[in-house]
C-alpha positions as CSV (number, residue, x, y, z in Angstrom):
1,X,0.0,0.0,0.0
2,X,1.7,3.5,-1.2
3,X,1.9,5.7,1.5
4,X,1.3,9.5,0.7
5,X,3.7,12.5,1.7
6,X,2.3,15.5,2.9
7,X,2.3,18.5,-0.6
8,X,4.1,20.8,2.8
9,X,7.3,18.3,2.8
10,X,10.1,20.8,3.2
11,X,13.7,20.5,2.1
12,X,14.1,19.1,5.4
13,X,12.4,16.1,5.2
14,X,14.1,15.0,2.1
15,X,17.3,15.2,3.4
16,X,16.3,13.1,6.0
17,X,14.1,10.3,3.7
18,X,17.1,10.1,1.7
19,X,19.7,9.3,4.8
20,X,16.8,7.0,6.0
21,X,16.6,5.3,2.6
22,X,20.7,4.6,2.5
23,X,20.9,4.1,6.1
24,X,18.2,2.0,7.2
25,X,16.6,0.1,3.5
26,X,13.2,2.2,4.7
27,X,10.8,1.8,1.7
28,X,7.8,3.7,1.1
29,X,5.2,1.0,0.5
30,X,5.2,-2.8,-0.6
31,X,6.8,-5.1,2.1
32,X,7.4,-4.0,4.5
33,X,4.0,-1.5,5.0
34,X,6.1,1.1,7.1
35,X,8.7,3.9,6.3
36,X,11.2,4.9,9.1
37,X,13.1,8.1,9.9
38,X,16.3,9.0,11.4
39,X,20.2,8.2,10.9
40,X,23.0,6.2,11.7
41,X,23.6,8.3,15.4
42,X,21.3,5.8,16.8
43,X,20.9,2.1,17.1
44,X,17.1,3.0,16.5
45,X,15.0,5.0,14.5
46,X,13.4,8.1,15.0
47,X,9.9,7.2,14.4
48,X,8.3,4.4,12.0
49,X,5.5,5.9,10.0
50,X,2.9,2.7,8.9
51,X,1.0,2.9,5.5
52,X,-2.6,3.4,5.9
53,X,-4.8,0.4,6.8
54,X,-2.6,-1.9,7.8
55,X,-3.4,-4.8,9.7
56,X,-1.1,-4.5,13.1
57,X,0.1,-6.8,15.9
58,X,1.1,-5.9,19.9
59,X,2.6,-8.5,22.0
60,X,2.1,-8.6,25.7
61,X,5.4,-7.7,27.8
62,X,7.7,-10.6,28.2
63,X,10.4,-11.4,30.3
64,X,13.4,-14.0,30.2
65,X,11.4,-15.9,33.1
66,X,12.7,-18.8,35.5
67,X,16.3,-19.7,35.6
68,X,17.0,-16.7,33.5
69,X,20.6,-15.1,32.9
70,X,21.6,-12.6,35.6
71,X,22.8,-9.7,33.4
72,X,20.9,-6.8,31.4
73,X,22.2,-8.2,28.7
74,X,21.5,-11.9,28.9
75,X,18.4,-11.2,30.1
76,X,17.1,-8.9,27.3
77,X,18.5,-11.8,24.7
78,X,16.8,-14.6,25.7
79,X,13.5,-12.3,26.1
80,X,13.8,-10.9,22.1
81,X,14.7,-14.7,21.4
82,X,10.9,-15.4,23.2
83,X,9.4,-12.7,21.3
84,X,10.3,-13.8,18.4
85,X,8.8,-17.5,18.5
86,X,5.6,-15.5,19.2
87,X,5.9,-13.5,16.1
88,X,6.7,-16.9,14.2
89,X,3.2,-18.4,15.9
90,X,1.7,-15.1,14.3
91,X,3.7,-15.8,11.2
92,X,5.8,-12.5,11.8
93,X,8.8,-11.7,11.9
94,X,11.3,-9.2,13.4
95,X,11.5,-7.5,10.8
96,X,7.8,-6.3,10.8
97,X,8.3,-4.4,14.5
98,X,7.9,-1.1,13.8
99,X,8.1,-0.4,17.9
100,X,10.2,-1.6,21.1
101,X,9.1,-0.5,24.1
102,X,11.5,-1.7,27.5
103,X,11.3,-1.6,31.0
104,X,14.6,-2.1,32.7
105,X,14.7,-3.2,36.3
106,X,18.0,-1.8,38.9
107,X,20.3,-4.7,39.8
108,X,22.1,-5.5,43.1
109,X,23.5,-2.1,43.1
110,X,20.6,-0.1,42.5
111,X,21.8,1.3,39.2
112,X,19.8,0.5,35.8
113,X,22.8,-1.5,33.0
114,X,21.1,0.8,29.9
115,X,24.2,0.2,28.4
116,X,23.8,-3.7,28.5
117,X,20.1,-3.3,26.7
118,X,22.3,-1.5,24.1
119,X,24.1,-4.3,23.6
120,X,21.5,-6.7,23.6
121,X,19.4,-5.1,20.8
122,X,22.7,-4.1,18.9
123,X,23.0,-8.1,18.7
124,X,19.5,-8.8,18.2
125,X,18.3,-6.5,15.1
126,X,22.0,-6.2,13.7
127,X,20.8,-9.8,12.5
128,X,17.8,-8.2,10.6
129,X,19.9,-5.3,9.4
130,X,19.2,-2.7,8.3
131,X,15.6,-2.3,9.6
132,X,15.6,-0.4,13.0
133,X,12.4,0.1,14.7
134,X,11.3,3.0,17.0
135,X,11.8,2.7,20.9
136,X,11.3,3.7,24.5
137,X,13.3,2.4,27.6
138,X,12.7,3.4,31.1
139,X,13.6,2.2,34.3
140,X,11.1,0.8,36.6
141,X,11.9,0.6,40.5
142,X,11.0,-3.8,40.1
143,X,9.4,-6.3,37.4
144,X,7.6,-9.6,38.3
145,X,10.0,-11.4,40.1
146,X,12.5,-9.8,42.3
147,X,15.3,-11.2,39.5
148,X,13.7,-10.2,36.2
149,X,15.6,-7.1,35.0
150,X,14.1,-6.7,31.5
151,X,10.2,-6.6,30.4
152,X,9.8,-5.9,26.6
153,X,6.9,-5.2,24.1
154,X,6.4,-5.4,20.7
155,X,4.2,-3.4,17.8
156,X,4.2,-4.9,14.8
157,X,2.7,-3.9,11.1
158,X,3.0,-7.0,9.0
159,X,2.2,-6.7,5.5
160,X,-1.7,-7.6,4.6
161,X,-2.2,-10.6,3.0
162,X,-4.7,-13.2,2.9
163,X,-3.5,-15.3,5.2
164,X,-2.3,-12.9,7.6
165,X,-3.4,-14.4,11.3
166,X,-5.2,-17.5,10.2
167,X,-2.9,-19.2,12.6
168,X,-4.9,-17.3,15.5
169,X,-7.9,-19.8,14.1
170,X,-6.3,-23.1,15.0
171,X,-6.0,-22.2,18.6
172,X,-9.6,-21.6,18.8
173,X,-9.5,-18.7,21.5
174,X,-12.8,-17.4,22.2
175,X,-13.2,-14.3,19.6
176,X,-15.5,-11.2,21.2
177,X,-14.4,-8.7,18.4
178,X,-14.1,-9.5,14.5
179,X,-11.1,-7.4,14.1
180,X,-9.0,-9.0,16.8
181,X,-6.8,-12.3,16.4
182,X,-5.6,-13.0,19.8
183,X,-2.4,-15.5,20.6
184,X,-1.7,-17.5,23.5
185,X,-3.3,-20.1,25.5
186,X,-6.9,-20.6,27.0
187,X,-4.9,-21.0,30.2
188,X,-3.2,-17.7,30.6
189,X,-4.2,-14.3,32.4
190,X,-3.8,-13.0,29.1
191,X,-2.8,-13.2,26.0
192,X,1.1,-13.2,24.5
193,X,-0.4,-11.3,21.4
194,X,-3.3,-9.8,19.7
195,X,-3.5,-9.3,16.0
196,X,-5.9,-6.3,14.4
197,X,-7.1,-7.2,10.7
198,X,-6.3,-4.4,8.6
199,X,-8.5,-1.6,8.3
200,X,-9.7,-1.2,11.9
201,X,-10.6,1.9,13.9
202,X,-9.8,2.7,17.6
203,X,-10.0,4.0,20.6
204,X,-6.9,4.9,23.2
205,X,-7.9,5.9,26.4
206,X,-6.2,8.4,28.9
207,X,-4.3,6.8,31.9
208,X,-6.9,6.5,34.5
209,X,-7.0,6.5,38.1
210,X,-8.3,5.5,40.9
211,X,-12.0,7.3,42.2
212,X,-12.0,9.1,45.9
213,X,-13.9,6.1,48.0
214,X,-13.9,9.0,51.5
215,X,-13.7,12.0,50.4
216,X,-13.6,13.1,53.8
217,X,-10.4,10.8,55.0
218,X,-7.2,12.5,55.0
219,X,-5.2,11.8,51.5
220,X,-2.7,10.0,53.2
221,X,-4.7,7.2,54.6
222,X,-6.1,4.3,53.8
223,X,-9.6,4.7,53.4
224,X,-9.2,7.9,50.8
225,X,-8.7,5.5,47.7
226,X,-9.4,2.0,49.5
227,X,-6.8,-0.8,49.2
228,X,-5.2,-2.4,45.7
229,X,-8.3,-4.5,44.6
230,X,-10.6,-1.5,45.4
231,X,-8.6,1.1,43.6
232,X,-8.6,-1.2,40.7
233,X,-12.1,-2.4,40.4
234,X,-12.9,1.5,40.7
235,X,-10.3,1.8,37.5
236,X,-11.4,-0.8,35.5
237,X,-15.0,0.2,36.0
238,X,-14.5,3.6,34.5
239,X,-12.9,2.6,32.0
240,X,-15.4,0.0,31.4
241,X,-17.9,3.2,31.3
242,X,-15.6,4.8,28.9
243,X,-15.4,2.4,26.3
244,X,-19.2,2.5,26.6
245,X,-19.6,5.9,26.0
246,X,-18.1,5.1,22.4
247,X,-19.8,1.7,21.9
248,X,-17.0,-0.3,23.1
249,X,-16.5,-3.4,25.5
250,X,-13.8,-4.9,27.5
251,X,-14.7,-7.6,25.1
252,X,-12.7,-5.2,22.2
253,X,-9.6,-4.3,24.0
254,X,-6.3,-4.8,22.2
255,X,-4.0,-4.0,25.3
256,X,-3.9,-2.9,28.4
257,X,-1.2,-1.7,30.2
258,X,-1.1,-1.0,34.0
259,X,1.8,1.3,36.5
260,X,1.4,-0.3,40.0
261,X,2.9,2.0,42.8
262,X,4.0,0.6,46.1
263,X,1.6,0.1,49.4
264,X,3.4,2.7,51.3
265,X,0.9,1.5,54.2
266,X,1.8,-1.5,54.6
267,X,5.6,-2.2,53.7
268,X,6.2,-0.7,50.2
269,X,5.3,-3.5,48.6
270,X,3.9,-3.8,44.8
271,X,0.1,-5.7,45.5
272,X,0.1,-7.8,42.6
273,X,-2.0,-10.3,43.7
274,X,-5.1,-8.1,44.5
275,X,-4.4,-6.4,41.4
276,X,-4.7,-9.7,39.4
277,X,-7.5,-10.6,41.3
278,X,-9.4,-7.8,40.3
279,X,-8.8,-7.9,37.0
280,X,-9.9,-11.2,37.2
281,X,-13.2,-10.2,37.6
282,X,-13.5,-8.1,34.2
283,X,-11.3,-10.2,32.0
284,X,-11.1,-14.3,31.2
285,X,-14.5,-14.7,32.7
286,X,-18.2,-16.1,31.6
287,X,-19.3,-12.8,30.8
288,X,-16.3,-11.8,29.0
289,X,-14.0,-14.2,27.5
290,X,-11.9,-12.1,25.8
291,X,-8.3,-11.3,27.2
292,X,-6.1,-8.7,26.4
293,X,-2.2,-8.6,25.9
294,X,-1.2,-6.6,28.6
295,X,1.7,-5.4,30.7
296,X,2.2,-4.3,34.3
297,X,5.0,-2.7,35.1
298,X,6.0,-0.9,38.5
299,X,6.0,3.3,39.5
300,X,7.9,4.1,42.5
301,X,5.0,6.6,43.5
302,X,2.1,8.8,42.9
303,X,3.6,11.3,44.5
304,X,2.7,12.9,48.3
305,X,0.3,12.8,49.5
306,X,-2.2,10.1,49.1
307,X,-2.4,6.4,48.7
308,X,-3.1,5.8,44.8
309,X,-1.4,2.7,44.0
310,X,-3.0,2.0,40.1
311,X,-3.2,3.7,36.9
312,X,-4.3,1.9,33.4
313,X,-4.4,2.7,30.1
314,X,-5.9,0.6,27.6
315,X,-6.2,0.3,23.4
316,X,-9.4,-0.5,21.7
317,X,-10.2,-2.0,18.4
318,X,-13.7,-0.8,17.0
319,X,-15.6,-4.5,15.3
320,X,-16.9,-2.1,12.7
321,X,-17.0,1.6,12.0
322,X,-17.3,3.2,14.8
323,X,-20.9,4.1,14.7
324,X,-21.1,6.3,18.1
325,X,-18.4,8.3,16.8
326,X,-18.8,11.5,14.6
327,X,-15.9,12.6,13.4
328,X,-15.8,16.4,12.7
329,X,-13.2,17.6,13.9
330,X,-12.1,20.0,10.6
331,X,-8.2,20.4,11.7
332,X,-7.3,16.6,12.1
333,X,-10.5,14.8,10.6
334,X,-9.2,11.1,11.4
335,X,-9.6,11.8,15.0
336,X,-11.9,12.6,18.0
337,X,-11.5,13.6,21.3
338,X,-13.8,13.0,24.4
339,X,-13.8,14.2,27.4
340,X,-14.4,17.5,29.4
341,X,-13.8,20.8,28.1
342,X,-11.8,22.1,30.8
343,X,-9.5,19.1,31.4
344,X,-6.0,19.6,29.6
345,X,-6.2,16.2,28.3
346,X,-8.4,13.9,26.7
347,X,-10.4,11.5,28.4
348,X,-9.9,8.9,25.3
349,X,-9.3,9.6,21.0
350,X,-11.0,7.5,18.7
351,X,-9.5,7.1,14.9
352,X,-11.3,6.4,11.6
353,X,-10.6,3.1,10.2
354,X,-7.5,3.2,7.6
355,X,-5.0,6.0,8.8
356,X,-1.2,5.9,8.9
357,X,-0.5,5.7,11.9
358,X,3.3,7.3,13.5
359,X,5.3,5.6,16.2
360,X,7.9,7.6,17.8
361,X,10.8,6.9,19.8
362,X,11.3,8.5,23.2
363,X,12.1,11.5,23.4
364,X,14.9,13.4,26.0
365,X,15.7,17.2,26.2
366,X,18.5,18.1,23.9
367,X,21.7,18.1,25.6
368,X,21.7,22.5,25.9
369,X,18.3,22.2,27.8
370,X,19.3,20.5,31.0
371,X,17.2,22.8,33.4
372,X,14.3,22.6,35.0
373,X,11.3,19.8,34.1
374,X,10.1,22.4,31.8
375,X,12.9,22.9,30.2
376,X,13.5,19.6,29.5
377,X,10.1,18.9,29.2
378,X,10.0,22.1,26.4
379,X,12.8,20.6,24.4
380,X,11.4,17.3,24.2
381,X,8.1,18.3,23.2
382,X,9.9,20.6,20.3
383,X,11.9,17.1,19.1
384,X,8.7,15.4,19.2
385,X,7.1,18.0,17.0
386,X,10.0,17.8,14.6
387,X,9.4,14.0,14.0
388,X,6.0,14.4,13.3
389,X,6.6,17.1,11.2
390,X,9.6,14.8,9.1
391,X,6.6,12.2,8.7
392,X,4.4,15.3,7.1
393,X,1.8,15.2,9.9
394,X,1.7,17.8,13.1
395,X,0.7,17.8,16.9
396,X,-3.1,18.0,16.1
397,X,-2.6,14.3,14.9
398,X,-1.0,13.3,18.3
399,X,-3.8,10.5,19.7
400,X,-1.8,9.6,22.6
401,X,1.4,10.7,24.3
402,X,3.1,9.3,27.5
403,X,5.6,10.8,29.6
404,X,7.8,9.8,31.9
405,X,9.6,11.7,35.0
406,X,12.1,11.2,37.0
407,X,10.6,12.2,40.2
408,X,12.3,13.5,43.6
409,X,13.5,12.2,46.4
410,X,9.6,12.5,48.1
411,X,8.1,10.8,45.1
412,X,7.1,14.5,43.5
413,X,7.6,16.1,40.7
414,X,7.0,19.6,39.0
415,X,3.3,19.1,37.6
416,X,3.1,22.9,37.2
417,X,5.9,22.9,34.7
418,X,4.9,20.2,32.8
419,X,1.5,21.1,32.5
420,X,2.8,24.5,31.3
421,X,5.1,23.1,28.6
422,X,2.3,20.4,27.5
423,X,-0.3,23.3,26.9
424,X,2.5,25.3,25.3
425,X,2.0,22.6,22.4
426,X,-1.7,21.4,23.2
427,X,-4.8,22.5,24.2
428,X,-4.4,26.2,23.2
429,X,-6.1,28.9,21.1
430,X,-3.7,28.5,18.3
431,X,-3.8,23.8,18.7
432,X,-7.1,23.5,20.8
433,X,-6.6,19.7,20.1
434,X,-5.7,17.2,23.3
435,X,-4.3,14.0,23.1
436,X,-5.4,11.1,25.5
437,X,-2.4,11.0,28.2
438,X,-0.6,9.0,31.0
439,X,1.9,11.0,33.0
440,X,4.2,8.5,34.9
441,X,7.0,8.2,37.3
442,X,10.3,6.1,36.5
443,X,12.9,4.9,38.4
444,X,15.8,6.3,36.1
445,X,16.1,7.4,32.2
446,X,19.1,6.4,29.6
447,X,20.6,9.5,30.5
448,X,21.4,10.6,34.0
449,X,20.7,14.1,33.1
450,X,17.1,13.7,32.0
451,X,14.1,14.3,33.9
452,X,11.8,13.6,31.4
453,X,11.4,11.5,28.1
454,X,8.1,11.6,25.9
455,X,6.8,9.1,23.3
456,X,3.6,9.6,20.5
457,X,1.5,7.6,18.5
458,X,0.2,10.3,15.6
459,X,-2.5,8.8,13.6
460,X,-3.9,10.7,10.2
461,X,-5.8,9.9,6.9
């Protein structure tokens, strides 16, 4: 499928396409259905623009598991080996990921080894050379097991054909949406993947949180947001209303993805269980068969004061045309934002079936804007912009953007300056649109220096 460049494509740009094209093989249509951006200063690209309508596939996170190697590196190996048999039961291959997302865990000395992940997918996609998707890594404070150092996801945009995900039939999973082709066993909590036939439209929802259960309990106690299962059954049940609002059900949920922050009530710990258990009771049941690829990955906090301990996101796959939706908005027409008028961000965006749809990489201040959270948050924002703008679309395509900050030593962060550089971009007279959002706190970032690193997914016609 040809993918179409904006008639605005500046000098620029072509510059850049032509590195791309020597650097990295990018093609603009035929196999594979993706064109990416950058150059040969990174092991990754840029951003990885997909051709419109493409069928697209997002693996749960995975991790190396029992007995796994004790090292960054070894860890992250034997996890992109995994992921890889589960894009061969998909009938993918690496070479279709178009986005890398990984959490990195501290080790024994409390310090994140980025530099062994470097080498780990230095070995692993050199072999595919010389594709290079898009990525994100962050540090997380812990992952599943007190061992696991490495949690990785896939995005995937395989080229259509017509037997794309007929190997999603033979395992004869239970199938609430016509669109999705999950992967994975009847067995598991969820799925390892979940394929979207080509042509679908969707719906990302904003990272939400938990409702007030006592209003009148002070923040910091217990009974203000109620304990782990609580605070999740309160999530998922919004959301659960949300999707409505748009004619959706959990039944059509791609992914979901979930930041647990630590019981600071009773020991720190991450409640995992009650979290599960909780889910439980929305997904892999009677009711609702369906199951999601998911991850969970940990915060170190919400910040003082209060209990929160949950926020989720989730992705959504319309089983037709989205027939609740009325899109007419005139500056981006492929989208459509809900939620209030006075919030800065939007409560979910829903997308006409066959966009393009733009991945980018995380994002970091430049190296000359090492001040403040809004500096840095500033300069990030303006790279971002400049990606989107090398792919020929603009901020008003953004559908969902995620940021994370390095937070201090209490657990807080500058909210006031981030909000002031995100509305310096969005939700302003001169770009009134608003992107569905999850700010979140991280352990650490690739560079010491950052506070702050930013990642999009732009969607346009």
């Amino acid at each position: 499928m040809q993918l179409q460049l904006s008639s605005a494509t500046t000098l620029r740009h072509i510059a850049t396409t032509a590195v791309v094209l020597l650097l990295t093989g990018s093609v603009f249509g035929g196999t594979p259905p993706f064109k990416t951006y950058g150059d040969d200063k990174t092991a990754y690209s840029t951003g990885v623009l997909v051709a419109a309508g493409e069928p697209l596939y997002f693996s749960s996170g995975s991790t190396a598991g029992k007995d796994a190697p004790t090292t960054v590196k070894g860890q992250a190996l034997v996890t992109l080996g995994k992921l890889k048999e589960k894009l061969t039961a998909a009938g993918l291959t690496p070479g279709d990921v178009v986005f890398v997302r990984a959490y990195l865990a501290p080790g024994a000395d409390g310090k994140v080894d980025f530099a062994g992940w470097n080498e780990a997918w230095t070995e692993f996609f050199a072999s595919i050379a010389p594709h290079k998707p898009a990525r994100t890594t962050v540090g997380v404070p812990r992952l599943g097991r007190p061992e696991t150092l490495v949690e990785i996801e896939f995005v995937c945009a395989p080229a259509a054909a017509p037997d794309l995900f007929t190997s999603s039939e033979k395992l004869a999973l239970p199938v609430t949406n016509p669109n999705l082709k999950p992967y994975g066993t009847k067995e598991g909590r969820i799925y390892d993947g979940m394929g979207i036939k080509p042509g679908a439209a969707y719906y990302w929802t904003a990272g939400t949180t938990p409702p007030v259960i006592k209003p009148d309990a002070p923040k910091d106690s217990p009974e203000y947001y109620g304990d782990m299962k609580t605070q999740a059954t309160g999530i998922l049940t919004r959301l659960k209303e949300n999707l409505a609002s748009v004619g959706l059900t959990f039944g059509d949920v791609v992914f979901l993805r979930a930041f647990v922050a630590p019981d600071v009530l009773h020991g720190g710990k991450f409640d995992m269980d009650n979290w599960n258990a909780a889910y439980s009771e929305f997904f892999n049941t009677a009711a609702n068969p369906h199951k999601p690829a998911r991850t969970t990955v940990t915060t170190p906090s919400y910040g003082p004061p209060g209990t929160m301990m949950l926020e989720i996101e989730v992705l959504a796959a319309f089983p037709g045309e989205p027939a609740l939706v009325k899109f007419d908005n005139a500056a981006s027409p492929g989208l459509k934002a809900f939620g209030g008028a006075t919030a800065p961000i939007s409560s979910g965006v829903a997308s006409k079936s066959g966009n393009r749809f733009f991945f980018s990489a995380g994002a970091g201040p430049d190296t000359t804007a090492e001040g403040d959270l809004k500096t840095q948050a500033l300069s990030a924002l303006e790279k971002i912009k400049a990606r989107l703008a090398d792919a020929g679309l603009a901020m008003k395509d953004v559908t969902f953007l995620r940021a994370y900050v390095v937070p201090d030593a209490d657990g807080s962060f500058d909210r006031k300056g981030w909000g002031e550089a995100y509305t310096t971009y969005f939700n302003n007279p001169g770009q009134t649109h608003k992107p569905a959002r999850t700010t979140i706190a991280v352990h650490s970032l690739p560079r010491p220096n950052w506070k702050i690193e930013i990642d999009v997914i732009a969607v346009a016609p």
